[in-house]
PDB file of N, H, CA, C and O in Angstrom:
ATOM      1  N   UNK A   1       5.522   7.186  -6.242  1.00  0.00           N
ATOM      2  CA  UNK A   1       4.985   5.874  -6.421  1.00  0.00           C
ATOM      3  C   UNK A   1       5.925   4.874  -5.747  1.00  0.00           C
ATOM      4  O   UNK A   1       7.153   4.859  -5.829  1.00  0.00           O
ATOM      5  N   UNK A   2       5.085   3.989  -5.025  1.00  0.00           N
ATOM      6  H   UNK A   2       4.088   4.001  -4.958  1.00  0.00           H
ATOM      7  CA  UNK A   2       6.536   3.212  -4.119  1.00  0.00           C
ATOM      8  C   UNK A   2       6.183   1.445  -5.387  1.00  0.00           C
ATOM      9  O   UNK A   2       5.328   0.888  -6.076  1.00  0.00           O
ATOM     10  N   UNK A   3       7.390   1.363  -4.972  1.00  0.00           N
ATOM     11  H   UNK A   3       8.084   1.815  -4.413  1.00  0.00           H
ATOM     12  CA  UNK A   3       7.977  -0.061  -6.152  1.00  0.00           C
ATOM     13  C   UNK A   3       8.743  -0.638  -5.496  1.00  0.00           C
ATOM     14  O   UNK A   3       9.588  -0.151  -4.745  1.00  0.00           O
ATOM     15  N   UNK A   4       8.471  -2.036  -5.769  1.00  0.00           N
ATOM     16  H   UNK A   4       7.784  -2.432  -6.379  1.00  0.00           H
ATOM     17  CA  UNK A   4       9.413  -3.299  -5.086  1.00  0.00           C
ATOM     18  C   UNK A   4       9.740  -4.101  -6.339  1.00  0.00           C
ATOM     19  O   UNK A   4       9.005  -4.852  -6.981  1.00  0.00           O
ATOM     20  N   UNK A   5      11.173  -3.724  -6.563  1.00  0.00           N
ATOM     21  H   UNK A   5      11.769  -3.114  -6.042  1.00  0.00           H
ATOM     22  CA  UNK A   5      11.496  -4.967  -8.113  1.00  0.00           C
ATOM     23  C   UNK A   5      12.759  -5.848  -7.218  1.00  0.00           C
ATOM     24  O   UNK A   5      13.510  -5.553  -6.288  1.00  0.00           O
ATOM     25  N   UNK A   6      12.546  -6.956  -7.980  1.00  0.00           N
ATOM     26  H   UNK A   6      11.935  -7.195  -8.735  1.00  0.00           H
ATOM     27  CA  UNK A   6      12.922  -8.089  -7.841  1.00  0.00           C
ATOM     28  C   UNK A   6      13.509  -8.582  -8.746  1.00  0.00           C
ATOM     29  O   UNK A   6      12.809  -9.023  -9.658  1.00  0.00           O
ATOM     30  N   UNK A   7      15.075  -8.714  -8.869  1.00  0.00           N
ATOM     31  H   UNK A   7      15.643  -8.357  -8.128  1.00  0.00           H
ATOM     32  CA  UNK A   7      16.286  -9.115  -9.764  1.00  0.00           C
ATOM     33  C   UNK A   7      16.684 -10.668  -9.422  1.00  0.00           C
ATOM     34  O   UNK A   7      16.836 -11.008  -8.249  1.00  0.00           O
ATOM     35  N   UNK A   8      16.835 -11.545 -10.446  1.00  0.00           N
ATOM     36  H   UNK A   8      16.712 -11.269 -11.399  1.00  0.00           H
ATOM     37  CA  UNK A   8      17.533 -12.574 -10.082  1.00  0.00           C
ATOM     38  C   UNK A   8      18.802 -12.927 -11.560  1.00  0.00           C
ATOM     39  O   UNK A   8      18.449 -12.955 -12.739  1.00  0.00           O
ATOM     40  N   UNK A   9      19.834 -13.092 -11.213  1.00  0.00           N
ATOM     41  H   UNK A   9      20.121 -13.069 -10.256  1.00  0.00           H
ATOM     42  CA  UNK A   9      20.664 -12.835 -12.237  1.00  0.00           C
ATOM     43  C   UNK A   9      20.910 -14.264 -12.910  1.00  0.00           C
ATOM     44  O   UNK A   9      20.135 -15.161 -12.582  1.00  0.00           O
ATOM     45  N   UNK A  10      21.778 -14.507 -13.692  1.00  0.00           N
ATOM     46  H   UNK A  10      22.409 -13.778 -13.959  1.00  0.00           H
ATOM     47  CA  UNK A  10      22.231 -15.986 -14.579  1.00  0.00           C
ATOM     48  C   UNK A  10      22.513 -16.843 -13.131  1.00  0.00           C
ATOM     49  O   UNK A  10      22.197 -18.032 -13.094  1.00  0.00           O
ATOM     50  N   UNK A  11      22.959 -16.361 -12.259  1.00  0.00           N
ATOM     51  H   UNK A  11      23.216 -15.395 -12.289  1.00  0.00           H
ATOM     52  CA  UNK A  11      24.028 -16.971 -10.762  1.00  0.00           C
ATOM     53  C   UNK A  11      22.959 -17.826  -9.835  1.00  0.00           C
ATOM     54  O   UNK A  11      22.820 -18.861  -9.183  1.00  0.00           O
ATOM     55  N   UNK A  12      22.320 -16.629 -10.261  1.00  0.00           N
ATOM     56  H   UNK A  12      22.433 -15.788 -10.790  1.00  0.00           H
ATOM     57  CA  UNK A  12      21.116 -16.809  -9.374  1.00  0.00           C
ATOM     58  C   UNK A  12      21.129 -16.235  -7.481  1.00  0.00           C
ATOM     59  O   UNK A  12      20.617 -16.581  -6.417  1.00  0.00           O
ATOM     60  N   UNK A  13      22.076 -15.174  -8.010  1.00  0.00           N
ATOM     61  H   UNK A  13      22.493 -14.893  -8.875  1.00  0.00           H
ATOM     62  CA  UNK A  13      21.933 -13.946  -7.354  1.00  0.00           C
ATOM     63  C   UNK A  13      20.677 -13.333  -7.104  1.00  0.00           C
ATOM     64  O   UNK A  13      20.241 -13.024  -8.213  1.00  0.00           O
ATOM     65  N   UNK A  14      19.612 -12.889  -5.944  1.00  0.00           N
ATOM     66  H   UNK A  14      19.967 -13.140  -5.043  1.00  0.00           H
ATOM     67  CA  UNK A  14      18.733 -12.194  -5.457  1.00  0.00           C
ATOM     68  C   UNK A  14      18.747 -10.907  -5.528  1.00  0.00           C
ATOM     69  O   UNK A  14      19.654 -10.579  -4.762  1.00  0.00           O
ATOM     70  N   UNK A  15      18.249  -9.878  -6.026  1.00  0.00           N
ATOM     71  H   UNK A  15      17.512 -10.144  -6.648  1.00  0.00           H
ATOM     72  CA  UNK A  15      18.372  -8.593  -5.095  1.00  0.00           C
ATOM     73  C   UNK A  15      17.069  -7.686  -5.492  1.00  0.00           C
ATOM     74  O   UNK A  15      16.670  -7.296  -6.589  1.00  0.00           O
ATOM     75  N   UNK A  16      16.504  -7.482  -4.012  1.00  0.00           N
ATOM     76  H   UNK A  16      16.828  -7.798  -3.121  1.00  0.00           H
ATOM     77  CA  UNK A  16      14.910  -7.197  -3.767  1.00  0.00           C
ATOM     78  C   UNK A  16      15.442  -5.257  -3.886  1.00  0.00           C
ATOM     79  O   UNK A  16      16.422  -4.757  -3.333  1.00  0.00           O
ATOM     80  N   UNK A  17      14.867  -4.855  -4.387  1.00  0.00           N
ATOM     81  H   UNK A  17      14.071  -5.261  -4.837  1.00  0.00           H
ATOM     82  CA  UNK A  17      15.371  -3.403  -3.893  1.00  0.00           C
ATOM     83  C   UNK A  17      13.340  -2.382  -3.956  1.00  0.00           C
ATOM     84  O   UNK A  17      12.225  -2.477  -4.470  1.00  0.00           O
ATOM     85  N   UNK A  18      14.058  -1.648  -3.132  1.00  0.00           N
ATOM     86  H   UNK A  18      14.963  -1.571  -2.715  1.00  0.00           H
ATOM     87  CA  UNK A  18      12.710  -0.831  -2.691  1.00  0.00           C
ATOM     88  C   UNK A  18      12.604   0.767  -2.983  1.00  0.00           C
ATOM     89  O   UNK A  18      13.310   1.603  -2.418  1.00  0.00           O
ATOM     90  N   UNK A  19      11.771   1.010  -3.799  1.00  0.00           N
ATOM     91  H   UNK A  19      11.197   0.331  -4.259  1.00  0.00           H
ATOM     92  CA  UNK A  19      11.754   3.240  -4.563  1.00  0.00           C
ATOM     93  C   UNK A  19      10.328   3.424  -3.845  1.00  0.00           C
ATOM     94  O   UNK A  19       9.331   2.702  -3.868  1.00  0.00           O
ATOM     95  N   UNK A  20      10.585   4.659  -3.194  1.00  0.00           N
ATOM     96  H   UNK A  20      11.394   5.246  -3.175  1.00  0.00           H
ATOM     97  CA  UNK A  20       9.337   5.643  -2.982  1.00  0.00           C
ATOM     98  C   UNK A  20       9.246   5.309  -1.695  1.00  0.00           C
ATOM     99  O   UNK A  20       8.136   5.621  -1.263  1.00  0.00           O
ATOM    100  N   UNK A  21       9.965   4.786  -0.855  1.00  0.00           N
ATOM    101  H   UNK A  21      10.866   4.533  -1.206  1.00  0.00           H
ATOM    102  CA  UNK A  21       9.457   4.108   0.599  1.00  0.00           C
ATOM    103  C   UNK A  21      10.866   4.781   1.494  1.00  0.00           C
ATOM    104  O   UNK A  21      12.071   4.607   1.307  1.00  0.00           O
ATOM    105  N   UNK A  22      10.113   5.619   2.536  1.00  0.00           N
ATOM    106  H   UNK A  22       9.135   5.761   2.687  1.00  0.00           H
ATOM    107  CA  UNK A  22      11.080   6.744   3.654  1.00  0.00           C
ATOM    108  C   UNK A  22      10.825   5.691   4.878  1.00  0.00           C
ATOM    109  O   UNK A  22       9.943   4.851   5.053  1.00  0.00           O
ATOM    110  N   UNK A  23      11.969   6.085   5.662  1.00  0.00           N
ATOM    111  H   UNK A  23      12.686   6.768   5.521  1.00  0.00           H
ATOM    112  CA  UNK A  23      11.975   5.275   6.847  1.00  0.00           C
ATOM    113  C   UNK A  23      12.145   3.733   6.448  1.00  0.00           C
ATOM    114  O   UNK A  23      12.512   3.158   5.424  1.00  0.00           O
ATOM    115  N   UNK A  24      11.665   3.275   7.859  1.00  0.00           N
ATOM    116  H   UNK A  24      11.367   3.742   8.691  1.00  0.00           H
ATOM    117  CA  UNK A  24      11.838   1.775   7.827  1.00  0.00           C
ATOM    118  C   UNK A  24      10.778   0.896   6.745  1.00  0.00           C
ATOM    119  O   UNK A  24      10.989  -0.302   6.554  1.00  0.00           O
ATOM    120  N   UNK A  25       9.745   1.536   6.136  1.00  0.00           N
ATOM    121  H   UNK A  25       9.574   2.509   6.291  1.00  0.00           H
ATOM    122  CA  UNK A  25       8.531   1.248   5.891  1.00  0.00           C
ATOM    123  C   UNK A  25       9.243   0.310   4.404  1.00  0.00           C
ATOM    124  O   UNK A  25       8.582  -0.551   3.822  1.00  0.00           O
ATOM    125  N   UNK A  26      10.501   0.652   4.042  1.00  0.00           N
ATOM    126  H   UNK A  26      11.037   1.351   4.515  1.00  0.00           H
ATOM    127  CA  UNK A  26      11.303  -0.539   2.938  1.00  0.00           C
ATOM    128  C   UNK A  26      11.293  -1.794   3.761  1.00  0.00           C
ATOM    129  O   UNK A  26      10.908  -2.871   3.308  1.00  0.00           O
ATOM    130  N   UNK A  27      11.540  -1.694   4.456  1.00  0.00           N
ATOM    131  H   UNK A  27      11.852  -0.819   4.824  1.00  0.00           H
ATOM    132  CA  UNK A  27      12.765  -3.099   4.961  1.00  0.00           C
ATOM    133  C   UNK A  27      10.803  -3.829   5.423  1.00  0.00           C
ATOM    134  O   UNK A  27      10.592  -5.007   5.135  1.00  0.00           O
ATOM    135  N   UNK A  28       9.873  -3.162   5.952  1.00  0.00           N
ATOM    136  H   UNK A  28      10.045  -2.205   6.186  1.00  0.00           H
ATOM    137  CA  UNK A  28       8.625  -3.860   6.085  1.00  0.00           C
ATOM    138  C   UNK A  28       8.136  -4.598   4.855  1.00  0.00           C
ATOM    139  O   UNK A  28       7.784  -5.772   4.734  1.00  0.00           O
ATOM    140  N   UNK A  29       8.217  -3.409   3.792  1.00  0.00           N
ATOM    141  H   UNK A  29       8.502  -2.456   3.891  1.00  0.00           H
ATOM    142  CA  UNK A  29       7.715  -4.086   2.739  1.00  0.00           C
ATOM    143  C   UNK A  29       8.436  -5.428   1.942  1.00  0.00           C
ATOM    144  O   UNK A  29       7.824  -6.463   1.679  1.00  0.00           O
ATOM    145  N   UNK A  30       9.433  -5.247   1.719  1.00  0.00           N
ATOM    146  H   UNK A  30       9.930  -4.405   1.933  1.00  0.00           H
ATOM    147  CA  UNK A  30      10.130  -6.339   1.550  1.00  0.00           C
ATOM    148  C   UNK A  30      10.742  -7.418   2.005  1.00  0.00           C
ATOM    149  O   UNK A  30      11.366  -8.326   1.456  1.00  0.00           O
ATOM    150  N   UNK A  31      10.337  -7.059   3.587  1.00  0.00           N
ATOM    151  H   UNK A  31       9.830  -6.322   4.033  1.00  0.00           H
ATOM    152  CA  UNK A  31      10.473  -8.570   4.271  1.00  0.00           C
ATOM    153  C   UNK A  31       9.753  -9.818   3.805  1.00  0.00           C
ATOM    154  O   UNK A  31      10.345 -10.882   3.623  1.00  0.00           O
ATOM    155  N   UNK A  32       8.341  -9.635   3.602  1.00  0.00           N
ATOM    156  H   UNK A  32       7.860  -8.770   3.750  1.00  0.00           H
ATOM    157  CA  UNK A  32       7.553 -11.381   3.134  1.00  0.00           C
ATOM    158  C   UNK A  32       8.365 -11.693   1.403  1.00  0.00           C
ATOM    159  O   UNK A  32       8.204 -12.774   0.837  1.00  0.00           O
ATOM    160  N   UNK A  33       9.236 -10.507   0.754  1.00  0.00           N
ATOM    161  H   UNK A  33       9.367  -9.628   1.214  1.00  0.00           H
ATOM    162  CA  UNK A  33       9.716 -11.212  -0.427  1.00  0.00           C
ATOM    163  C   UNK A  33      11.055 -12.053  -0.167  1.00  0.00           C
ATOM    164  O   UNK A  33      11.357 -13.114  -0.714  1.00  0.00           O
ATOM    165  N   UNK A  34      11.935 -11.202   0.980  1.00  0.00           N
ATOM    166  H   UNK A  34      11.689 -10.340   1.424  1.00  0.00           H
ATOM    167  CA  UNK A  34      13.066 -10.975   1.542  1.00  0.00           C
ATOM    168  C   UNK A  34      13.236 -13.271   1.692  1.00  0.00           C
ATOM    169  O   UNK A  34      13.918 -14.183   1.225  1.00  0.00           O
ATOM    170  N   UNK A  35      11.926 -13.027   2.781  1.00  0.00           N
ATOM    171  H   UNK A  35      11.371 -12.286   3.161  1.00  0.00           H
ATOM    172  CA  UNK A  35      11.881 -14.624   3.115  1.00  0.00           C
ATOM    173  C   UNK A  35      11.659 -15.714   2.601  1.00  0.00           C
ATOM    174  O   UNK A  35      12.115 -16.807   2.938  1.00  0.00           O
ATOM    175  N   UNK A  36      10.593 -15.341   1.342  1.00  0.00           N
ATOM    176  H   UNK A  36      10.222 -14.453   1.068  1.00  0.00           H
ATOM    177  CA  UNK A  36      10.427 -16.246   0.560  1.00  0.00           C
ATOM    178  C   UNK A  36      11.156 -16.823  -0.353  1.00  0.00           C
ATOM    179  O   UNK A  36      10.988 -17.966  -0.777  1.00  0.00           O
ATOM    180  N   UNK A  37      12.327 -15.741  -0.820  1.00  0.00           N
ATOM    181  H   UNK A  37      12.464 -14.812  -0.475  1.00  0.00           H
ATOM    182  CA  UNK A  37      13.131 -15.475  -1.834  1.00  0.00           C
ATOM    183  C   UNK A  37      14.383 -16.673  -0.858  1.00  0.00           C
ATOM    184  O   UNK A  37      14.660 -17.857  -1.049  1.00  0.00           O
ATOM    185  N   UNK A  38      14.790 -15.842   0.000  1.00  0.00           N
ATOM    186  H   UNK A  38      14.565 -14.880   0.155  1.00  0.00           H
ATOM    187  CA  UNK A  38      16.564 -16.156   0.144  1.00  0.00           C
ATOM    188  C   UNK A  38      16.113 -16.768   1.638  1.00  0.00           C
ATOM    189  O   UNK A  38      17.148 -17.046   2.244  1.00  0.00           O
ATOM    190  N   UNK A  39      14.860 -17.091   2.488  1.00  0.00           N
ATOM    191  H   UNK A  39      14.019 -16.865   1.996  1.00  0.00           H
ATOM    192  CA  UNK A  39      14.665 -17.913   3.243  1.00  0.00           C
ATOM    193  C   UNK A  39      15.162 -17.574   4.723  1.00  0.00           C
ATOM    194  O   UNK A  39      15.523 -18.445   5.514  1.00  0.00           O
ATOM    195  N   UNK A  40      15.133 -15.921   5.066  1.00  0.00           N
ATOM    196  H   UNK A  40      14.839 -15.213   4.423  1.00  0.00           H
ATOM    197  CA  UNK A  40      15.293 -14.890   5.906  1.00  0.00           C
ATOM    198  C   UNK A  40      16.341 -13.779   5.896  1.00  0.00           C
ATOM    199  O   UNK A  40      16.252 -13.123   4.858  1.00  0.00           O
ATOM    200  N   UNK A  41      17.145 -13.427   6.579  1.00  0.00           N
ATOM    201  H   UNK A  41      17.217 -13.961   7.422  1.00  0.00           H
ATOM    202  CA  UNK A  41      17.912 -11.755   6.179  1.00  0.00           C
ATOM    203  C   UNK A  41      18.763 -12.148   5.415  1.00  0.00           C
ATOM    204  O   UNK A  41      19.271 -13.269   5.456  1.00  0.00           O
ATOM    205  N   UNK A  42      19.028 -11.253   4.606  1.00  0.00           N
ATOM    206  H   UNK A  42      18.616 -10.342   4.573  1.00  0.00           H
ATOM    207  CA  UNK A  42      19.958 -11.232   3.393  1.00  0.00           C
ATOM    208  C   UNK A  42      21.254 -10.861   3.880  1.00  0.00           C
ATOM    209  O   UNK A  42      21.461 -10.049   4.782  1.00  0.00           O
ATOM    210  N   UNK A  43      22.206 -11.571   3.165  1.00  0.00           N
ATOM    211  H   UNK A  43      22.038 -12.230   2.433  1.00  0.00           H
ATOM    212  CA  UNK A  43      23.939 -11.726   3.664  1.00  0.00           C
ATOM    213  C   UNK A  43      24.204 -10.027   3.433  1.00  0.00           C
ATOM    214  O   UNK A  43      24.795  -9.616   4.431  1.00  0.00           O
ATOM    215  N   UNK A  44      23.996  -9.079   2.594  1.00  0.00           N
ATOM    216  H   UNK A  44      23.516  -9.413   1.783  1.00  0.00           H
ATOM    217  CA  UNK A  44      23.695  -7.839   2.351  1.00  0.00           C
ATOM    218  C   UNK A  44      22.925  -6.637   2.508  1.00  0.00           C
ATOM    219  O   UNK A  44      21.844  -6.834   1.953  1.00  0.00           O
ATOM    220  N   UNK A  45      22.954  -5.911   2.820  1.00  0.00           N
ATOM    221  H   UNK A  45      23.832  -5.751   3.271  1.00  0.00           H
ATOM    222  CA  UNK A  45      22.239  -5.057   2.894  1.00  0.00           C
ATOM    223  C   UNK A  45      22.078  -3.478   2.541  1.00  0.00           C
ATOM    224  O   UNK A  45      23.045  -3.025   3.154  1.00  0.00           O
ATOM    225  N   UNK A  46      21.547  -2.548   2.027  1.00  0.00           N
ATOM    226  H   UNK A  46      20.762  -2.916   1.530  1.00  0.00           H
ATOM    227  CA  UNK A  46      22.366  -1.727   1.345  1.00  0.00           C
ATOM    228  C   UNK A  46      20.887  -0.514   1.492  1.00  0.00           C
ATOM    229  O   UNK A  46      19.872  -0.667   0.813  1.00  0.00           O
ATOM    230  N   UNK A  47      21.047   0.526   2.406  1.00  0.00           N
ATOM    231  H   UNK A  47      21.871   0.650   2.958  1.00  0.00           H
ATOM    232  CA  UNK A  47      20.089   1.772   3.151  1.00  0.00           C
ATOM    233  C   UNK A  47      20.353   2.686   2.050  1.00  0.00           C
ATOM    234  O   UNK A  47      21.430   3.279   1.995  1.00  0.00           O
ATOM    235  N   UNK A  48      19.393   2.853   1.117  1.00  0.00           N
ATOM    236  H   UNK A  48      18.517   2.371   1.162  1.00  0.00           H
ATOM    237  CA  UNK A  48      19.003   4.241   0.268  1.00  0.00           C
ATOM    238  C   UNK A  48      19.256   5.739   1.277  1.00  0.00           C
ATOM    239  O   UNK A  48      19.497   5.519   2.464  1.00  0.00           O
ATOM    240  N   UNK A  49      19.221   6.697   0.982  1.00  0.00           N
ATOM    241  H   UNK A  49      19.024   6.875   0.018  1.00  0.00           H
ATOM    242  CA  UNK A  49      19.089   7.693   1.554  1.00  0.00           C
ATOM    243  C   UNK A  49      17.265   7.917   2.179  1.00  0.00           C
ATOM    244  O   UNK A  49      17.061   8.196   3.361  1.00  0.00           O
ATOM    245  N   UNK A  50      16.501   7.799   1.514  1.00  0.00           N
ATOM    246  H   UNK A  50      16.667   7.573   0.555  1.00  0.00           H
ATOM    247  CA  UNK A  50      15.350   7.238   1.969  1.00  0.00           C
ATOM    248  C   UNK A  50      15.711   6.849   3.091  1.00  0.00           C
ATOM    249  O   UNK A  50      15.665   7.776   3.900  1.00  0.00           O
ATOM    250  N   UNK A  51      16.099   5.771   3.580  1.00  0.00           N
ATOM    251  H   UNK A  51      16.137   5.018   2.923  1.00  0.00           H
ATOM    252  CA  UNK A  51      15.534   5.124   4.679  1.00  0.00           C
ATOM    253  C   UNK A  51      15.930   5.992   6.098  1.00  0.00           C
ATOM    254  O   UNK A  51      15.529   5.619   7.201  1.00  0.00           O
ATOM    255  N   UNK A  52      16.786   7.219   5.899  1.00  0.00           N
ATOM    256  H   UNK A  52      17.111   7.521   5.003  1.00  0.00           H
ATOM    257  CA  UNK A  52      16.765   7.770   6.745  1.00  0.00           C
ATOM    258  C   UNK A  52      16.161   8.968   6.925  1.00  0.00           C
ATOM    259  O   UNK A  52      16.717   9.867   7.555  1.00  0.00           O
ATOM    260  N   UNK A  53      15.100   9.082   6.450  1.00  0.00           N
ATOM    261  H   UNK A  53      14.648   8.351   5.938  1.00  0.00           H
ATOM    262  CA  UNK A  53      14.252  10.569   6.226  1.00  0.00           C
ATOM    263  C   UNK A  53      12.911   9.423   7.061  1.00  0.00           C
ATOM    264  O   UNK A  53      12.621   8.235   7.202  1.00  0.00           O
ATOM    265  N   UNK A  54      12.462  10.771   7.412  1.00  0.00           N
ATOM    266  H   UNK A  54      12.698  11.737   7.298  1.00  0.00           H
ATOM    267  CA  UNK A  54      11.283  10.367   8.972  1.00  0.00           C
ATOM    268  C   UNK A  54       9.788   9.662   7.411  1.00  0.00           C
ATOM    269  O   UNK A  54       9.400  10.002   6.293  1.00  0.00           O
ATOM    270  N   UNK A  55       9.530   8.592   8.434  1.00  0.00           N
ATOM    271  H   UNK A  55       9.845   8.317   9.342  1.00  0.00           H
ATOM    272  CA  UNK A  55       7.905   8.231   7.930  1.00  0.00           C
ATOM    273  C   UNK A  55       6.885   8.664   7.818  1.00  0.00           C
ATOM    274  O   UNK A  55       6.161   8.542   8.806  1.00  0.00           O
ATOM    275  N   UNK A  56       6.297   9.389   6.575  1.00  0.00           N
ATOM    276  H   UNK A  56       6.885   9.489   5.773  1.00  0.00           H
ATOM    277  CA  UNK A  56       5.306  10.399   7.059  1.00  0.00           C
ATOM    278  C   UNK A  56       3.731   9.984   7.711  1.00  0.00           C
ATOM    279  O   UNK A  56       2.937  10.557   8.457  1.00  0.00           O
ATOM    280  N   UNK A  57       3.763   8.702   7.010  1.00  0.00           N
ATOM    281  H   UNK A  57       4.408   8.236   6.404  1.00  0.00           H
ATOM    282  CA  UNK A  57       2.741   7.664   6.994  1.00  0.00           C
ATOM    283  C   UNK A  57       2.780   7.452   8.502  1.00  0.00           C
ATOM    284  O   UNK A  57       1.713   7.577   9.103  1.00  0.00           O
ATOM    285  N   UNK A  58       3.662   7.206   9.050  1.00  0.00           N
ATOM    286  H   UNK A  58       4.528   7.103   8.561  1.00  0.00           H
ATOM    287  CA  UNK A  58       4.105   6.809  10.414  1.00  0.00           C
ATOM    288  C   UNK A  58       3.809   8.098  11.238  1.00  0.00           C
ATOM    289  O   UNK A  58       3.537   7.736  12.383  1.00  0.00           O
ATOM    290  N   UNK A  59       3.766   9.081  11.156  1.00  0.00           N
ATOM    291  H   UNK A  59       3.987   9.374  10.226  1.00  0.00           H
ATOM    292  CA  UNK A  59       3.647  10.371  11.633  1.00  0.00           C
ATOM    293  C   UNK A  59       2.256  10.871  11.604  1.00  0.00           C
ATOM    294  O   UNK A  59       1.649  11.410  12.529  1.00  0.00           O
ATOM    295  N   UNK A  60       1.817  10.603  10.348  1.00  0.00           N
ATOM    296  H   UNK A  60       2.310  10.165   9.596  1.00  0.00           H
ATOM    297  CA  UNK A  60      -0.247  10.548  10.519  1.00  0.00           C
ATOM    298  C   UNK A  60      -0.629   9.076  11.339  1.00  0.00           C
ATOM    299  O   UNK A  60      -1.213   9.026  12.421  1.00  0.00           O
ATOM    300  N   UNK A  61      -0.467   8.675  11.068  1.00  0.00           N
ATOM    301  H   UNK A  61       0.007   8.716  10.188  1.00  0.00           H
ATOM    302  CA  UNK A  61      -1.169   7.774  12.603  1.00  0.00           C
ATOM    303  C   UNK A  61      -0.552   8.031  13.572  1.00  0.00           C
ATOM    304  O   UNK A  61      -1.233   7.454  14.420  1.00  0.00           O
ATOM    305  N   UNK A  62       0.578   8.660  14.305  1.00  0.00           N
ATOM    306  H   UNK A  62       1.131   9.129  13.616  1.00  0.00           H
ATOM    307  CA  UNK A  62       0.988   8.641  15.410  1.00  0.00           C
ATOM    308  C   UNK A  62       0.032   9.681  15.844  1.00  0.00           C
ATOM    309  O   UNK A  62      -0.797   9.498  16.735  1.00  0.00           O
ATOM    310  N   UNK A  63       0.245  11.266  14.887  1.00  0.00           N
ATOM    311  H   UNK A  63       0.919  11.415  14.163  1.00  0.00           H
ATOM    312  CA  UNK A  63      -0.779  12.158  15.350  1.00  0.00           C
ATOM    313  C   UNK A  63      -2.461  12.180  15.263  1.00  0.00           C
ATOM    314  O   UNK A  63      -2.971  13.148  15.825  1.00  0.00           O
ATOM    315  N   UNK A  64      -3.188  11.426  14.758  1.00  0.00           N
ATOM    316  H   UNK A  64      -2.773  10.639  14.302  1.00  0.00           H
ATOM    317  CA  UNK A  64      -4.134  10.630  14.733  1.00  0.00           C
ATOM    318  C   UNK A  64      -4.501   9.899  15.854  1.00  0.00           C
ATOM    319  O   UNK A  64      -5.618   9.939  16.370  1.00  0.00           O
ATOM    320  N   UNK A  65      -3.187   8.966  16.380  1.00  0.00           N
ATOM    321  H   UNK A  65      -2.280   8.934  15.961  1.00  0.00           H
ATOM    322  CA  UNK A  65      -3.489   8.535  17.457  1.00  0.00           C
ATOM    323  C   UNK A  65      -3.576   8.960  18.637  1.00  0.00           C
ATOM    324  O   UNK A  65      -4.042   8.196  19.482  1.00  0.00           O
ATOM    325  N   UNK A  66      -3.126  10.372  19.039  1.00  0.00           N
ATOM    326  H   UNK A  66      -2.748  10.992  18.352  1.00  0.00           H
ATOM    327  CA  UNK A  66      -2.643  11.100  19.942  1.00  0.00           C
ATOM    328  C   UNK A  66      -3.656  11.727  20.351  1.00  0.00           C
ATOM    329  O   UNK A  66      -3.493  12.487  21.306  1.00  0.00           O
ATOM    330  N   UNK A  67      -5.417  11.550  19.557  1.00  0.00           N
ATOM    331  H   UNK A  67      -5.549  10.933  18.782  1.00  0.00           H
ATOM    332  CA  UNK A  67      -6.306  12.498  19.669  1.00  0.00           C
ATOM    333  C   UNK A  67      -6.857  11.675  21.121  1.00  0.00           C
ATOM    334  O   UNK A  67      -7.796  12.134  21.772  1.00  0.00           O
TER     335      UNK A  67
END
């Protein structure tokens, strides 16, 4: 199940974090919160192990597209 939670602390500290999402398909999804939130890229940044395992989603349309 992919999930986007959204922390804001007493400080008023941000932090968008992204579960269930391989490849780049995090950093997509949480860009329109990313901007709205902190008003473009975040001073931080912090790559799950996820984000370096291939897109599978990305891999059915590529081979899909290939017909």
């Amino acid at each position: 199940m992919r999930r986007i939670t959204v922390t804001i602390d007493n400080m008023g500290q941000t932090t968008v974090e992204a579960s269930g999402y391989t490849g780049g398909t995090c950093v997509k999804a949480t860009a329109p919160l990313t901007q709205a939130l902190i008003g473009g890229n975040p001073e931080e940044s912090t790559k799950k192990p996820e984000f370096y395992q291939p897109d599978a989603i990305g891999k059915v349309l590529e081979f899909e597209g290939g017909r």
